[in-house]
C-alpha positions as CSV (number, residue, x, y, z in Angstrom):
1,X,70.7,93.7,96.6
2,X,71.1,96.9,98.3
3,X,71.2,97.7,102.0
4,X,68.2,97.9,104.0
5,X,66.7,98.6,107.9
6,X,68.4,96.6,110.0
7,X,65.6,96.5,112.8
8,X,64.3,93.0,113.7
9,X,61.0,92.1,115.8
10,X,59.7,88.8,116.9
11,X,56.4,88.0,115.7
12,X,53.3,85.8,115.0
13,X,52.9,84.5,111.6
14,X,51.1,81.7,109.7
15,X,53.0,78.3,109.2
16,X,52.5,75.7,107.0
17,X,53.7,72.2,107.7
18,X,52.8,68.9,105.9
19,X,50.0,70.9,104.6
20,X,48.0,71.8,107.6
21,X,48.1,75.4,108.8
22,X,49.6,76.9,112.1
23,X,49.3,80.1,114.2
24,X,53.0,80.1,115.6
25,X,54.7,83.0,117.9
26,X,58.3,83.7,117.6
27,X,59.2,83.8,113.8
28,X,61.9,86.7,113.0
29,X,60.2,88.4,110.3
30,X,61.9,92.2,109.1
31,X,60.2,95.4,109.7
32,X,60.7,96.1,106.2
33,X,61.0,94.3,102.8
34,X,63.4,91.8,104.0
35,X,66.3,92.3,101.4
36,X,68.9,92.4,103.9
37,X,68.1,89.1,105.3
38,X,68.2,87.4,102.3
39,X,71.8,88.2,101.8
40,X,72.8,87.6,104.8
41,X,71.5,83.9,104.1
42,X,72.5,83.8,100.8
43,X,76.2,85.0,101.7
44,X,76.3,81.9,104.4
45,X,74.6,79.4,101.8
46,X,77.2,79.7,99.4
47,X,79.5,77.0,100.0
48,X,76.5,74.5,99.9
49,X,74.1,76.4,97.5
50,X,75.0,73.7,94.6
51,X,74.0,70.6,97.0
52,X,70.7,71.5,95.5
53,X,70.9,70.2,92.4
54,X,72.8,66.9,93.6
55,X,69.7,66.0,95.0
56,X,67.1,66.5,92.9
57,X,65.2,63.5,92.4
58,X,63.8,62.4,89.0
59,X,60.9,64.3,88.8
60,X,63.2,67.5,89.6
61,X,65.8,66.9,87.0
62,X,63.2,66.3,84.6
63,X,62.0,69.8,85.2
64,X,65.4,71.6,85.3
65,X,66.2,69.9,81.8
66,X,63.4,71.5,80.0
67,X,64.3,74.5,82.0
68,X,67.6,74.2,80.8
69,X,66.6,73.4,76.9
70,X,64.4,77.0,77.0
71,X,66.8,78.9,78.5
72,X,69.8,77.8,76.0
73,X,67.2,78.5,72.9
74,X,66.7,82.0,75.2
75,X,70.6,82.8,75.4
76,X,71.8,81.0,72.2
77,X,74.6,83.6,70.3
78,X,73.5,86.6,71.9
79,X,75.0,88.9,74.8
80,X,73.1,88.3,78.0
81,X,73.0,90.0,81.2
82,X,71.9,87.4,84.2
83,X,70.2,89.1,87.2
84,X,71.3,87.2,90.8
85,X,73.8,84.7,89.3
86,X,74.5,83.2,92.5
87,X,77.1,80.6,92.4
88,X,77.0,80.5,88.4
89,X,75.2,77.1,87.8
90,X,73.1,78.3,85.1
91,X,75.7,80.9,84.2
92,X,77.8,77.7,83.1
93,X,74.8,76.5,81.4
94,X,73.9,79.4,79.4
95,X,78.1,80.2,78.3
96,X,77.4,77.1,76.1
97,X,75.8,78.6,73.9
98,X,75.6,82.3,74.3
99,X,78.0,84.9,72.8
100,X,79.1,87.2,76.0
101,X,77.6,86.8,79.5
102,X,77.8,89.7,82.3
103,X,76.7,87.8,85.4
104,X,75.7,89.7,88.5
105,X,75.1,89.1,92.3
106,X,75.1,91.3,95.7
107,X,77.1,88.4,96.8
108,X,80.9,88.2,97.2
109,X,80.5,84.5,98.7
110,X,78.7,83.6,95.4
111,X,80.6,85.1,93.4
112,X,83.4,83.4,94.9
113,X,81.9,80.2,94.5
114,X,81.3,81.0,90.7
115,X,84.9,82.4,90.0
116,X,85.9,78.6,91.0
117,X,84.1,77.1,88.2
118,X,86.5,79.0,86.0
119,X,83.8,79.6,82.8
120,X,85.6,80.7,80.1
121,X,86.8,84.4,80.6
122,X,86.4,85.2,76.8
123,X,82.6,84.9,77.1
124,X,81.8,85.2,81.7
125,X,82.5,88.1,83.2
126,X,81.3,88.2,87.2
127,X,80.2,91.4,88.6
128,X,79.1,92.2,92.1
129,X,76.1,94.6,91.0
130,X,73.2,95.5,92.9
131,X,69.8,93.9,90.8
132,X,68.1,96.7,91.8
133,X,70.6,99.3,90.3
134,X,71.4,97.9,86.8
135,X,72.3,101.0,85.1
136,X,75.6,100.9,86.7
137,X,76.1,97.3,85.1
138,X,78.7,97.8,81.9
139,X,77.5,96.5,78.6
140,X,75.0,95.9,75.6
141,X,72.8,93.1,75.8
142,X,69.8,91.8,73.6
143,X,68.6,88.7,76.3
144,X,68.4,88.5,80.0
145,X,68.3,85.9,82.3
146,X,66.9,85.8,86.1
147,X,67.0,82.1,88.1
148,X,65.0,81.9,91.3
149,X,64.9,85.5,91.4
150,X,61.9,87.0,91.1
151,X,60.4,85.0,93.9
152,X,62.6,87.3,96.5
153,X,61.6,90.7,95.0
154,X,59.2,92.5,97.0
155,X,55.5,92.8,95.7
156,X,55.4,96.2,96.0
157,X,59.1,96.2,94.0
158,X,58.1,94.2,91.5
159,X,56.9,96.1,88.7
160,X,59.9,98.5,89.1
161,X,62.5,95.8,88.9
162,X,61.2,94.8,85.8
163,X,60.9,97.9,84.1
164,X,64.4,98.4,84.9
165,X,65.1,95.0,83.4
166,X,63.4,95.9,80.3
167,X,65.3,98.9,79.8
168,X,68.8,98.0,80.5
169,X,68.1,95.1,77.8
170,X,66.2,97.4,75.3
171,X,63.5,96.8,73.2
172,X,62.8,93.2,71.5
173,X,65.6,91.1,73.7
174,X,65.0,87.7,74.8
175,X,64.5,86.7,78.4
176,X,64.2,84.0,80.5
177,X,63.4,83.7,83.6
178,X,62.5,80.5,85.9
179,X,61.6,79.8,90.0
180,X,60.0,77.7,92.5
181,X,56.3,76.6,93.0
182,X,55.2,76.2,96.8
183,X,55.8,72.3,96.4
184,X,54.6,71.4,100.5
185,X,57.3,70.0,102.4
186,X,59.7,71.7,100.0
187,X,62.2,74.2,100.7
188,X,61.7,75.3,104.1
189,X,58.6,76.5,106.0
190,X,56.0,78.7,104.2
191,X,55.1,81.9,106.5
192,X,52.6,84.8,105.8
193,X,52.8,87.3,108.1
194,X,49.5,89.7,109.0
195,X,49.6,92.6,106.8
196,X,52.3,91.6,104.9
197,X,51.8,91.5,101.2
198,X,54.9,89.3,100.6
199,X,54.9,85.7,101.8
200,X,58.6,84.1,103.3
201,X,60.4,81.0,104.5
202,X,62.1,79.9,107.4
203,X,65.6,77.7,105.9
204,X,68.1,76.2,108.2
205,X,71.6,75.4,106.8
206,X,74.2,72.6,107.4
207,X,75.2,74.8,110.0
208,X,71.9,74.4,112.0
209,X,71.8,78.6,111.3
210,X,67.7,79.3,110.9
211,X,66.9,82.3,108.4
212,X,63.4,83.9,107.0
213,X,63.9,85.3,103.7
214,X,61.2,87.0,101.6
215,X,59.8,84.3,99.0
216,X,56.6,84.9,96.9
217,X,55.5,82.6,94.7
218,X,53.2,82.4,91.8
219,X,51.0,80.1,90.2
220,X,51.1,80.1,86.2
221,X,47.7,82.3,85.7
222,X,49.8,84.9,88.3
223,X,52.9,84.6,85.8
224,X,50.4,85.6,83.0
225,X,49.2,88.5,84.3
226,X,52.4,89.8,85.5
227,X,54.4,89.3,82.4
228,X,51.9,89.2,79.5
229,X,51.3,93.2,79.6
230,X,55.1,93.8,79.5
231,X,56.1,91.4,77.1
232,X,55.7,89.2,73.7
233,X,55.9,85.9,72.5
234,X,55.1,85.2,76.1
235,X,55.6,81.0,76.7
236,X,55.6,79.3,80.0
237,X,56.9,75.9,81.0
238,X,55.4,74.5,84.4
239,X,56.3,71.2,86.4
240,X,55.8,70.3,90.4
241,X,58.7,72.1,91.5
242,X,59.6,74.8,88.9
243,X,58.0,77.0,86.4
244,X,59.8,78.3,83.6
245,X,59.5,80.9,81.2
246,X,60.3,83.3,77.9
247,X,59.4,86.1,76.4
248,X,60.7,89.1,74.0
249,X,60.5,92.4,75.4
250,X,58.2,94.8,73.5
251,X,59.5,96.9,71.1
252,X,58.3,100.4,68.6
């Protein structure tokens, strides 16, 4: 994730909690498209990002298993760059099965996390890379893969990142690509802030640190409409928590 403003105001947004919606004073929200924030919070979640998937619940691991089945039939013997690998969970998942994997992040703290998981080095190679900047990433690939990613993109950034997606991966590769449904009482507080076409959440850690980081979600007619002009074979999995999906990249 590249560097951005570094200028912070205190604001009024719109909270939801339990489902009922609030007019609240004194959320930190950025000036601008909140990218540093996100790794700041991202390089202090490290150590417990995985804690996550200890607790799913049922209903959770139910979902993350078909996740898991598309994304394996996604990545199965071919050379896959991953977008935002974090601390390499589904990196570890998809080196099953794939042929090479060049796994990126912004994060050092993730990546350190990742390195300890010690993937096999003939297949995983961790990069620190910039998502935003993937023609400096070495390598051919024909599939990509991007886990809870796309929810911290900027609207207005969108369309760009995946254009640049599409290219670095070429014409007809695999991706897939999954994230998080507002699920209420899930993952933090749900903010929009006036004039703001992106939507956030307020987190605390284990550390009793509070952070609001840029996350936009999307409903499965949204996920249509974004992907099906830029894509084929287009297929989308959906749950209470997650939605999940494929699709090949369009070719001559």
């Amino acid at each position: 994730m590249p560097a951005s403003a570094r200028f912070w105001r205190r604001d009024e947004a719109t909270v939801w909690r339990n489902g009922e919606k609030h007019l609240v004073k004194g959320v930190a929200l950025e000036q601008d498209d909140g990218i540093e924030a996100l790794e700041r919070y991202y390089r202090m979640r490290a150590p417990e990002y995985d804690d996550i998937y200890a607790r799913a619940d049922d209903v959770r691991r139910g979902e993350l298993a078909s996740a898991t089945e598309m994304m394996k039939s996604v990545v199965d013997g071919r050379r896959v760059l991953e977008v935002a690998c974090g601390t390499g969970f589904w990196t570890h998942i998809a080196s099953e099965v794939a042929t090479k994997i060049v796994a990126i992040d912004a994060s050092s703290e993730m990546l350190d996390v990742a390195g300890q998981k010690k993937l096999r080095a003939d297949n995983v190679t961790f990069i620190k890379a910039d998502a935003y900047r993937l023609d400096e990433v070495p390598g051919t690939f024909d599939a990509g893969v991007a886990s809870f990613w796309v929810s911290h993109v900027p609207k207005a950034r969108l369309k760009s990142f995946l254009s640049a997606f599409h290219q670095r991966l070429g014409k007809r590769a695999s991706v897939f690509m999954m994230d998080n449904f507002n699920t209420p009482g899930y993952g933090g507080e749900f903010l929009c802030k006036p004039g703001s076409q992106d939507t956030f959440k307020l987190r605390e850690l284990a550390d009793g640190s509070k952070h609001t980081i840029i996350k936009n979600y999307f409903d499965t007619n949204k996920l249509r409409y974004l992907f099906a002009p830029v894509s084929n074979q287009l297929v989308i999995g959906s749950g209470t928590y997650y939605w999940w999906l494929s699709y090949v990249t369009k070719g001559d």
